[in-house]
VOPAGU-2260 file (C-alpha; in pm, 1 decimal, decimal comma):
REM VOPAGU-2260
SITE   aa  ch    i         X         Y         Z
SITE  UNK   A    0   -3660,5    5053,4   -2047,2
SITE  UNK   A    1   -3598,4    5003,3   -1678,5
SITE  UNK   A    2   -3860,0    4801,8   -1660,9
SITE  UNK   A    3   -3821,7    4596,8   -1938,2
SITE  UNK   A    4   -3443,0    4522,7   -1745,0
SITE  UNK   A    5   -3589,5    4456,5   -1437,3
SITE  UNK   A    6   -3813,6    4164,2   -1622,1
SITE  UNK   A    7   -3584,9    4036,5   -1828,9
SITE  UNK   A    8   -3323,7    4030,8   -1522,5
SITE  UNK   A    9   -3626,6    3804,4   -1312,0
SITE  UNK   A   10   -3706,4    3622,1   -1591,4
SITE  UNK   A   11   -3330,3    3496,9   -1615,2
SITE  UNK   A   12   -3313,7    3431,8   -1245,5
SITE  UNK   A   13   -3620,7    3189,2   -1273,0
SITE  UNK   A   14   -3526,7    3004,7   -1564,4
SITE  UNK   A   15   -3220,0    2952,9   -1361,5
SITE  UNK   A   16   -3383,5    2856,3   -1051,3
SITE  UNK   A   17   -3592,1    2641,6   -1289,4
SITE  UNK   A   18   -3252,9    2409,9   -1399,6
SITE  UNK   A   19   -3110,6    2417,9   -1043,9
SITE  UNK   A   20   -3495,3    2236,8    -919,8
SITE  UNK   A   21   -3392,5    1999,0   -1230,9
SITE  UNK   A   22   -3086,3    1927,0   -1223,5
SITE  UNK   A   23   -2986,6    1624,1   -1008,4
SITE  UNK   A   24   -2652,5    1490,6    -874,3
SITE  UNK   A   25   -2643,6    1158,7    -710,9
SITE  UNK   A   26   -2343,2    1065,0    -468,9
SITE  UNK   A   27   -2210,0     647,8    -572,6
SITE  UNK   A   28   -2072,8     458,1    -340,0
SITE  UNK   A   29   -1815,8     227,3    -430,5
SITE  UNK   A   30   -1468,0      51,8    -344,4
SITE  UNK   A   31   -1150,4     -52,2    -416,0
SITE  UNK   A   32   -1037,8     132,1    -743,1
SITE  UNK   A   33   -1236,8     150,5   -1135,0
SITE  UNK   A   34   -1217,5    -165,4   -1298,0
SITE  UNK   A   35   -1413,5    -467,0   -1452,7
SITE  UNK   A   36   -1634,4    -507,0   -1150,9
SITE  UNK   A   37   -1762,7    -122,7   -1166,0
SITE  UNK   A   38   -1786,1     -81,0   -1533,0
SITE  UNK   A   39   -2192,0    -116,5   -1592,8
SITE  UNK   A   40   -2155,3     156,1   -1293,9
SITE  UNK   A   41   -1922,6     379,7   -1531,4
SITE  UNK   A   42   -2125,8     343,2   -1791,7
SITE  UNK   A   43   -2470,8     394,0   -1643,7
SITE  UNK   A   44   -2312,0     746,8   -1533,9
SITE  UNK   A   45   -2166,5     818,7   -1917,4
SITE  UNK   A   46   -2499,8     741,6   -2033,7
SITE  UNK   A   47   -2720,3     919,4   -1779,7
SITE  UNK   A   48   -2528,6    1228,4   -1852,0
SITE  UNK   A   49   -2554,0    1257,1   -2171,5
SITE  UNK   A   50   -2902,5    1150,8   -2226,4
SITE  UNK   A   51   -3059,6    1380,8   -1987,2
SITE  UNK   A   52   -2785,2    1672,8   -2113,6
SITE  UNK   A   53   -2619,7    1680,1   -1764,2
SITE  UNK   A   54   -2895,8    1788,5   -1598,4
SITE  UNK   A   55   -2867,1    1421,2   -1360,8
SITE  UNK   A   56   -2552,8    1291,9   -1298,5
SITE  UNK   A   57   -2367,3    1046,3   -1086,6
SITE  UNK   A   58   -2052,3    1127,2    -883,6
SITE  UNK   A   59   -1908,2     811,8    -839,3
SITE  UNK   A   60   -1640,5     761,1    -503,9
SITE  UNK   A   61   -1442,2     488,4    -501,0
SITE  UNK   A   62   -1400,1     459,6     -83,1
SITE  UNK   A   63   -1488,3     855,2     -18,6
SITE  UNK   A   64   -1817,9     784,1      87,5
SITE  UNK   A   65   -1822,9     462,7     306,7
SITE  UNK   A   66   -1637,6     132,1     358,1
SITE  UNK   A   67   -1783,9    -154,5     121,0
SITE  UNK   A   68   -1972,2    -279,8     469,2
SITE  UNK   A   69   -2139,3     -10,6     516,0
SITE  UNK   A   70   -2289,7      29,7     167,2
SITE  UNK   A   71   -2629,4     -57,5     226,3
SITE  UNK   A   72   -2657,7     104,3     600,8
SITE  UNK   A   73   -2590,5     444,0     375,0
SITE  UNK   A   74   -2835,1     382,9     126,3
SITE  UNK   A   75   -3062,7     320,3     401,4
SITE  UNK   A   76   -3044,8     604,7     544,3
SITE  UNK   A   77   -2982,9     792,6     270,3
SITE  UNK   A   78   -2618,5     923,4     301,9
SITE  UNK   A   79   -2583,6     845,9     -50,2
SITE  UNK   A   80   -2819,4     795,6    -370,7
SITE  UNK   A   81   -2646,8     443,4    -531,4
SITE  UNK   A   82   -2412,5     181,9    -370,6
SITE  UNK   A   83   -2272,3    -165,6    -462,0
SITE  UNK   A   84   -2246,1    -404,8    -202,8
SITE  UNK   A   85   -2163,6    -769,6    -167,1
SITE  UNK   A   86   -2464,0    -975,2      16,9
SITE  UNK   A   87   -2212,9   -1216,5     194,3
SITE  UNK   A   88   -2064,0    -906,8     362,9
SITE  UNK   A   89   -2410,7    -921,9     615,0
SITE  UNK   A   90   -2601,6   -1220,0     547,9
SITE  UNK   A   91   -2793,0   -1075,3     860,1
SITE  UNK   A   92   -2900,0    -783,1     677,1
SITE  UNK   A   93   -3021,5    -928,5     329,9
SITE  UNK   A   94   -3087,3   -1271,4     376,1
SITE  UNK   A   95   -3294,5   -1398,5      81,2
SITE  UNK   A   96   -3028,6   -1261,0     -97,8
SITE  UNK   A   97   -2791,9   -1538,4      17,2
SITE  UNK   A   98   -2947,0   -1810,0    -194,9
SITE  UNK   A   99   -2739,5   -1710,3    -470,5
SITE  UNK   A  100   -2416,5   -1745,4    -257,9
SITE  UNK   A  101   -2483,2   -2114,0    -188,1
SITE  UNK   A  102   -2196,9   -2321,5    -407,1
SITE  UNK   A  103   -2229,3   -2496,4    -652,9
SITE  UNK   A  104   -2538,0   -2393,8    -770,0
SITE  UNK   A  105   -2430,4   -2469,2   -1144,3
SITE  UNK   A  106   -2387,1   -2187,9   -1293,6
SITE  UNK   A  107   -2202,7   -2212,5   -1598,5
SITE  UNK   A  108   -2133,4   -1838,9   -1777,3
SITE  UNK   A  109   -2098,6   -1486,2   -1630,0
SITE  UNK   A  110   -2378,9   -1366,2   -1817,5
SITE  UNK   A  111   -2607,7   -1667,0   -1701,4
SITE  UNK   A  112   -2512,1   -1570,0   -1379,5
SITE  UNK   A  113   -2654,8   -1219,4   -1442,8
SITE  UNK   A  114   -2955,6   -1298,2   -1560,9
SITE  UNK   A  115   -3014,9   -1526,5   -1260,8
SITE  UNK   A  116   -2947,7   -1259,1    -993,7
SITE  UNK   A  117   -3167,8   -1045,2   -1175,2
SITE  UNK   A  118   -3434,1   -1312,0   -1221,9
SITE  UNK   A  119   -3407,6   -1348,9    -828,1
SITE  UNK   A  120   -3411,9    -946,4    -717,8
SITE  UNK   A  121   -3738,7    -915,0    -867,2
SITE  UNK   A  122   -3870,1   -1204,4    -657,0
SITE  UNK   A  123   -4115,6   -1034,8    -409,3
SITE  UNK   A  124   -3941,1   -1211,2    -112,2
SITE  UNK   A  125   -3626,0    -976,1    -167,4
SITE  UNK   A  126   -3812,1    -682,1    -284,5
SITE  UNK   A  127   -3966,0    -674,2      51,5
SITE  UNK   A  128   -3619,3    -741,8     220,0
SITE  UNK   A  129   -3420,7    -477,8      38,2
SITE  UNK   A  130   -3718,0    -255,0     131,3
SITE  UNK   A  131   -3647,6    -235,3     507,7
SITE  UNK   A  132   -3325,3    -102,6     378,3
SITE  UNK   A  133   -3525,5     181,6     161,3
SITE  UNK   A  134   -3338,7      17,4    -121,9
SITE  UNK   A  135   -3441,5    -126,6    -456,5
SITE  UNK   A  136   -3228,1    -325,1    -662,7
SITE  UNK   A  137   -3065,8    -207,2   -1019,6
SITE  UNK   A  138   -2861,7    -418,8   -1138,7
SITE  UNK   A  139   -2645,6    -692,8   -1089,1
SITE  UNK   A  140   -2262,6    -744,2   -1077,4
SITE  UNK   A  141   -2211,7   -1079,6   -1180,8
SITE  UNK   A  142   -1864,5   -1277,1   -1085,4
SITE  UNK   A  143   -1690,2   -1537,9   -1225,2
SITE  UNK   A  144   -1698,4   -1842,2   -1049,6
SITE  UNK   A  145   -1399,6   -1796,3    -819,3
SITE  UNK   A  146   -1110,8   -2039,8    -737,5
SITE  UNK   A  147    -838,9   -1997,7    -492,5
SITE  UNK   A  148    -476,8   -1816,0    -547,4
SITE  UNK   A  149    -254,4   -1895,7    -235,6
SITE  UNK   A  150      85,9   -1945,8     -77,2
SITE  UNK   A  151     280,9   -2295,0      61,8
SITE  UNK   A  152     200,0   -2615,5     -66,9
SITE  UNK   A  153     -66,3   -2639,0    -339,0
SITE  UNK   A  154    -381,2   -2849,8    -293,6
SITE  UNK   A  155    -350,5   -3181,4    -433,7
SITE  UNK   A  156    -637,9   -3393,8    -211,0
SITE  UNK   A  157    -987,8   -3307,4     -24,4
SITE  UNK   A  158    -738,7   -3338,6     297,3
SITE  UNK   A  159    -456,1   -3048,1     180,2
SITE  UNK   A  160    -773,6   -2815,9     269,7
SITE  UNK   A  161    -796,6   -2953,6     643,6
SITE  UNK   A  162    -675,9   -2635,3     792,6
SITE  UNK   A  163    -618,0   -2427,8     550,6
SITE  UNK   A  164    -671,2   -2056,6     593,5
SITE  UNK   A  165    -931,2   -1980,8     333,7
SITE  UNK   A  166   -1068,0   -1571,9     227,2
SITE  UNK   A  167   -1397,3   -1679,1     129,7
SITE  UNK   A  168   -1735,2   -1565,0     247,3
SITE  UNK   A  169   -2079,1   -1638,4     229,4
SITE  UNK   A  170   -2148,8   -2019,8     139,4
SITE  UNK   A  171   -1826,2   -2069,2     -20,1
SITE  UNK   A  172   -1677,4   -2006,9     265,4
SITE  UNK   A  173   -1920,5   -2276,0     436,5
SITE  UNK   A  174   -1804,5   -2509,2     153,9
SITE  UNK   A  175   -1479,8   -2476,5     254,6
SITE  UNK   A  176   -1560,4   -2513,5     596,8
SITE  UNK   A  177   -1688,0   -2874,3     557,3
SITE  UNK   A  178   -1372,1   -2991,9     464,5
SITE  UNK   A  179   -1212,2   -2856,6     687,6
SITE  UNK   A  180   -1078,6   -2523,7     586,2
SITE  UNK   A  181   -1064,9   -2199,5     807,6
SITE  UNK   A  182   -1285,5   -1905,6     612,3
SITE  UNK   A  183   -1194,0   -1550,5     746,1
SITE  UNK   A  184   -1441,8   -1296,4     567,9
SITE  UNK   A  185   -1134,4    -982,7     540,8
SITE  UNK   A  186   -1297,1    -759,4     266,1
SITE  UNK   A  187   -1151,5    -746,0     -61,0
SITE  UNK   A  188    -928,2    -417,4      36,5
SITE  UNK   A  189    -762,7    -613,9     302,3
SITE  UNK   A  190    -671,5    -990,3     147,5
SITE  UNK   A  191    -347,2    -860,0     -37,7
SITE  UNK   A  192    -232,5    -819,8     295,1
SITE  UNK   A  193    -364,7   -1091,0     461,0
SITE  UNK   A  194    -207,8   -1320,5     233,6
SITE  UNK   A  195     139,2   -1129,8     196,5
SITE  UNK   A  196     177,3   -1133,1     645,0
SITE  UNK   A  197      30,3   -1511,9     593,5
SITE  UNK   A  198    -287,4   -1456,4     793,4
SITE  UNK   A  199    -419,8   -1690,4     521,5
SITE  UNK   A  200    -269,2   -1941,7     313,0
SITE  UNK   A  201    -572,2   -1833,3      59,1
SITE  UNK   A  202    -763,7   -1613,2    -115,3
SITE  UNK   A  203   -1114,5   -1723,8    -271,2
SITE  UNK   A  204   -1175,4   -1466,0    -532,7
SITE  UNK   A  205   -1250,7   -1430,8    -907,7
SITE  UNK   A  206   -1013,4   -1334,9   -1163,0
SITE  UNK   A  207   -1054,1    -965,1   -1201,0
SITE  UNK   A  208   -1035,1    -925,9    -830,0
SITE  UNK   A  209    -712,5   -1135,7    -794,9
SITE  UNK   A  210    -562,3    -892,8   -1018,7
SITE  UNK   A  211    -706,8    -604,3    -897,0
SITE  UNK   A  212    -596,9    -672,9    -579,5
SITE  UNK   A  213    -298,1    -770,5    -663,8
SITE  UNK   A  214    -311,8   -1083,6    -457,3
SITE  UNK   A  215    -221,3   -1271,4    -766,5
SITE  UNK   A  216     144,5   -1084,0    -708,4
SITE  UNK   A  217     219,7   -1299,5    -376,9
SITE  UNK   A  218      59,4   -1607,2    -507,4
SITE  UNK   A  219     241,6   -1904,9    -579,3
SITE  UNK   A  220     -13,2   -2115,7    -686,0
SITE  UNK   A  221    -386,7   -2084,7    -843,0
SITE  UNK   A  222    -650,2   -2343,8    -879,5
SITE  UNK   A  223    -787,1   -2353,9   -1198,6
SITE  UNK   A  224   -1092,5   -2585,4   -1196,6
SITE  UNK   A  225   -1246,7   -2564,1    -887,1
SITE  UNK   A  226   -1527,2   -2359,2    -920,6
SITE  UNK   A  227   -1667,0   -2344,4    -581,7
SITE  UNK   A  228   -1964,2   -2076,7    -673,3
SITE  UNK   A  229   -1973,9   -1699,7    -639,2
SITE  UNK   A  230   -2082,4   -1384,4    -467,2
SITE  UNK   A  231   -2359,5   -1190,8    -576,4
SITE  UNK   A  232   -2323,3    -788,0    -517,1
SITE  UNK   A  233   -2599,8    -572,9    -657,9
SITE  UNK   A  234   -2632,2    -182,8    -709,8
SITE  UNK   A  235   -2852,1     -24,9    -532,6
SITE  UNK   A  236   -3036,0     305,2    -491,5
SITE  UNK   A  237   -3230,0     447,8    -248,7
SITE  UNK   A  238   -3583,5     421,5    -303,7
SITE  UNK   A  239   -3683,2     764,8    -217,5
SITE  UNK   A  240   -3425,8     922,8    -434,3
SITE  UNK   A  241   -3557,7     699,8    -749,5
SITE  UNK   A  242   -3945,2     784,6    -661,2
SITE  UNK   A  243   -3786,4    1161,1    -639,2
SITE  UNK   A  244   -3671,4    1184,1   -1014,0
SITE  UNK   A  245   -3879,8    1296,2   -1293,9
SITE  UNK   A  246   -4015,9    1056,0   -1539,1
SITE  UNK   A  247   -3755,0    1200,1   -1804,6
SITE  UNK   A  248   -3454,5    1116,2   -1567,1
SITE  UNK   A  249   -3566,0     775,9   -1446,3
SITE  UNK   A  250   -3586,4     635,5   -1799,1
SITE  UNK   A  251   -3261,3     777,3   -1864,7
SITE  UNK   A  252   -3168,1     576,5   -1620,8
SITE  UNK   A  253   -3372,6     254,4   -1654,8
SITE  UNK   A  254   -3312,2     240,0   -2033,6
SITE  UNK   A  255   -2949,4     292,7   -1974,8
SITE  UNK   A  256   -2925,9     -64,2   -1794,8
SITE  UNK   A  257   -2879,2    -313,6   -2070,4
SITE  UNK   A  258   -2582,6    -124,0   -2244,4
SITE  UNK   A  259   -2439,3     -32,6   -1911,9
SITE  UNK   A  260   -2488,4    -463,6   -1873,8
SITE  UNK   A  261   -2257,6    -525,1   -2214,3
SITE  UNK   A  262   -2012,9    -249,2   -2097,0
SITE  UNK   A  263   -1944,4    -486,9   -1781,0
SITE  UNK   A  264   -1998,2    -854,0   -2012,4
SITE  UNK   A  265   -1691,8    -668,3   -2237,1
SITE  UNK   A  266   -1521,5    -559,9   -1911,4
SITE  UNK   A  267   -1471,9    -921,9   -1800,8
SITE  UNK   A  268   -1385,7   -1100,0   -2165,0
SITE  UNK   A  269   -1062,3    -794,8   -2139,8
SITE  UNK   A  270    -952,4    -965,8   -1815,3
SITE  UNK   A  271    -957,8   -1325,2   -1929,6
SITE  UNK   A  272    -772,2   -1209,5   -2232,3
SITE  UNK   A  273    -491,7   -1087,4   -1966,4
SITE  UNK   A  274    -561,2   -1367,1   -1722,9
SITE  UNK   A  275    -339,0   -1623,9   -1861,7
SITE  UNK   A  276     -18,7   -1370,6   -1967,8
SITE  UNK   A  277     -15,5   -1266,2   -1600,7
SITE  UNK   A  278     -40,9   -1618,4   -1458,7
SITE  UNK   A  279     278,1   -1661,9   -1674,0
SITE  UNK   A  280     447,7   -1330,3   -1612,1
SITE  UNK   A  281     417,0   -1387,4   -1181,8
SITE  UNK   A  282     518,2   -1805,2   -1248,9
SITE  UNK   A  283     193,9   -1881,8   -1067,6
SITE  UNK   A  284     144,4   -2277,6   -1079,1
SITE  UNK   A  285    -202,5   -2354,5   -1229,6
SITE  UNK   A  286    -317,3   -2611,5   -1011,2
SITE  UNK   A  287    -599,6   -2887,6   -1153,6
SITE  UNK   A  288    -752,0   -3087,4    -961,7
SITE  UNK   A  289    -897,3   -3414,7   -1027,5
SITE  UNK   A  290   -1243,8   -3481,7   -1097,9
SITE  UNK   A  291   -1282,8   -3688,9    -784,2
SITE  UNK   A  292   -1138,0   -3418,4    -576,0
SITE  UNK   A  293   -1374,6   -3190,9    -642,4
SITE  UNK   A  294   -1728,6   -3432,6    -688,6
SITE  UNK   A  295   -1567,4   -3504,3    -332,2
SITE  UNK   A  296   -1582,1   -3116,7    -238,5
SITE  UNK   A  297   -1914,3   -3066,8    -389,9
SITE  UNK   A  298   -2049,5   -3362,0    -215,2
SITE  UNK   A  299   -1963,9   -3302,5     158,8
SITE  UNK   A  300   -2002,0   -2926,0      65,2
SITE  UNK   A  301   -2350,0   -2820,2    -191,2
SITE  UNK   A  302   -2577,3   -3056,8     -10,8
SITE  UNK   A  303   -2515,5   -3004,8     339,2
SITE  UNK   A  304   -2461,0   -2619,8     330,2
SITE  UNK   A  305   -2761,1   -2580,2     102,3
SITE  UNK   A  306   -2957,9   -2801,7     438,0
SITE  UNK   A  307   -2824,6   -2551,1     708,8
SITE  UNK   A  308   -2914,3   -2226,0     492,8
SITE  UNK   A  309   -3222,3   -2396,6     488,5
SITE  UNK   A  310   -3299,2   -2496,3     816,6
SITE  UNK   A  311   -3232,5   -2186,2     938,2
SITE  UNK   A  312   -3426,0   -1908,8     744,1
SITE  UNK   A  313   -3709,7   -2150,7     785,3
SITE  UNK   A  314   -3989,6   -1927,7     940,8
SITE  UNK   A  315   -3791,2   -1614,3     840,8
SITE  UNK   A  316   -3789,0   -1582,0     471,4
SITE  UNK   A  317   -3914,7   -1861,0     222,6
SITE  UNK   A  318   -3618,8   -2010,4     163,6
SITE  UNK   A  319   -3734,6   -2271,9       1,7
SITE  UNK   A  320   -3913,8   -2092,3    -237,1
SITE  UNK   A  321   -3629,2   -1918,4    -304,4
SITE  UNK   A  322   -3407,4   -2194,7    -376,6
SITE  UNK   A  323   -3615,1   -2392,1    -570,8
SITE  UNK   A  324   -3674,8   -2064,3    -757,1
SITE  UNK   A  325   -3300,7   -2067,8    -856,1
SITE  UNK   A  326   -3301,8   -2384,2    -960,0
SITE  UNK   A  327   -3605,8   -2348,6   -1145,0
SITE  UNK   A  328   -3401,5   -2057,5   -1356,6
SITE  UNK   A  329   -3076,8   -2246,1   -1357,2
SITE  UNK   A  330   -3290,7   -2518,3   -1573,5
SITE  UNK   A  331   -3471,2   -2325,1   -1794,9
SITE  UNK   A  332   -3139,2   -2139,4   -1914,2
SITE  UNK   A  333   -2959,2   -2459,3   -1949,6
């Protein structure tokens, strides 16, 4: 009978050991707080859970891991299993991925913005790059195009921007630039307060992230048609982590993309619905500016920026090939 205890007893303790091998947790590094922007993220981890019947799951941080700069250094070096970064936040460190940043590209929806970064992070050229980070891509975050939410006088001319104090990286920030504008590059945690102590007159962002945060609540005035372009911010694992799950959790998580995709698509229609009511609620002036004001913008901005980004990746990264690859997209979806 002893016996029989004794096996039964070791038999337990190796099933056990068995689900502990199995089981996987993976660490998330995000930002800022939940909300439209980290939705598909949510989801993913709903779904992941419960098709795999816990035995993988992802413990999502908002901040508790690293600071939104640091995202893809952690992945790298594998301090975490999944992150979400912005590329414009080190165009240094992920430059092919920068083509997507360049304004006015044309895009005209959030989800045809989607489908174009994810057309572009299967591109070989960025493969490779996000590879010297140990990093593969998963999916995108698309973001509305943005437009600007700001204190003092509102815009009115191509000149009001000559010195204005513009939050807005990557090549909107360059678009700005050419008329005359000041981008700073403050993260996303820090432009409530830049605005508020008037370290800039402006903050380039999209609407979810105005009202997340909250820098729609010292606004006085928001421009409503300018469209300058967008960021692109992808989540990313580390690629050893993904090669380390078994077949049964990495489909869990692959086929859990495209509803984790119509979580965030149904994310962002919930904040337009609110966008207007709070515009009305803070007495934010909606600003519109003339068509001439911004072909005028998009003509000493697109064309030159789009030359410079050019001219110099050129022997670095086919940046060429890259942009005519967007294009390319941009027409067949239109």
């Amino acid at each position: 009978m002893k016996t029989i205890v004794k096996a039964l007893a070791a038999s337990t303790v190796l099933a056990f050991s068995a689900t502990q091998v199995l089981a996987v947790e993976w660490n998330v590094s995000l930002w800022g707080k939940r909300r439209a922007f980290t939705e598909h993220v949510e989801k993913l981890a709903e779904l992941v859970s419960e098709k795999t019947g816990g035995e993988f799951t992802l413990n999502i941080s908002y901040g508790g891991l690293s600071k939104e700069r640091e995202n893809l250094d952690g992945i790298s070096v594998g301090a975490f299993e999944m992150a979400q970064f912005c590329a414009a936040y080190h165009p240094d460190k992920n430059p092919t991925l920068m083509v997507l940043d360049l304004p006015f590209l044309g895009v005209s929806t959030l989800k045809q913005e989607g489908d174009l970064d994810m057309a572009l992070y299967q591109h070989p050229a960025v493969v490779d790059d996000l590879k010297r980070w140990n990093a593969t891509i998963l999916m995108a975050s698309p973001l509305p195009q943005y437009n600007l939410a700001g204190v003092g006088a509102a815009p009115a001319s191509l000149e009001d921007f000559n010195g204005m104090r513009i939050r807005a990286t990557g090549g909107i920030g360059e678009a700005f630039k050419k008329v005359g504008a000041v981008p700073t590059s403050v993260t996303s945690s820090e432009a409530y307060t830049a605005l508020e102590s008037g370290v800039v007159d402006a903050v380039a962002f999209a609407p979810h992230a105005h009202l997340s945060f909250r820098t729609i609540e010292v606004a006085k005035w928001w421009t409503e048609n300018l469209n300058p372009g967008s960021v692109n911010c992808p989540v990313v694992v580390n690629s050893d982590a993904l090669a380390a799950l078994s077949d049964a959790q990495r489909e869990a998580l692959m086929a859990s993309i495209p509803a984790a995709m119509d979580r965030y698509y149904e994310a962002y229609q919930a904040v337009y619905d609110k966008w207007e009511p709070v515009l009305k609620e803070n007495d934010i002036e909606k600003v519109t500016l003339s068509d001439e004001v911004v072909a005028a913008l998009q003509q000493a901005a697109a064309g030159p920026v789009r030359d410079e980004w050019l001219a110099a990746n050129e022997g670095k990264i086919p940046a060429r090939e890259l942009y005519d690859f967007v294009k390319g997209k941009l027409g067949e979806m239109n």
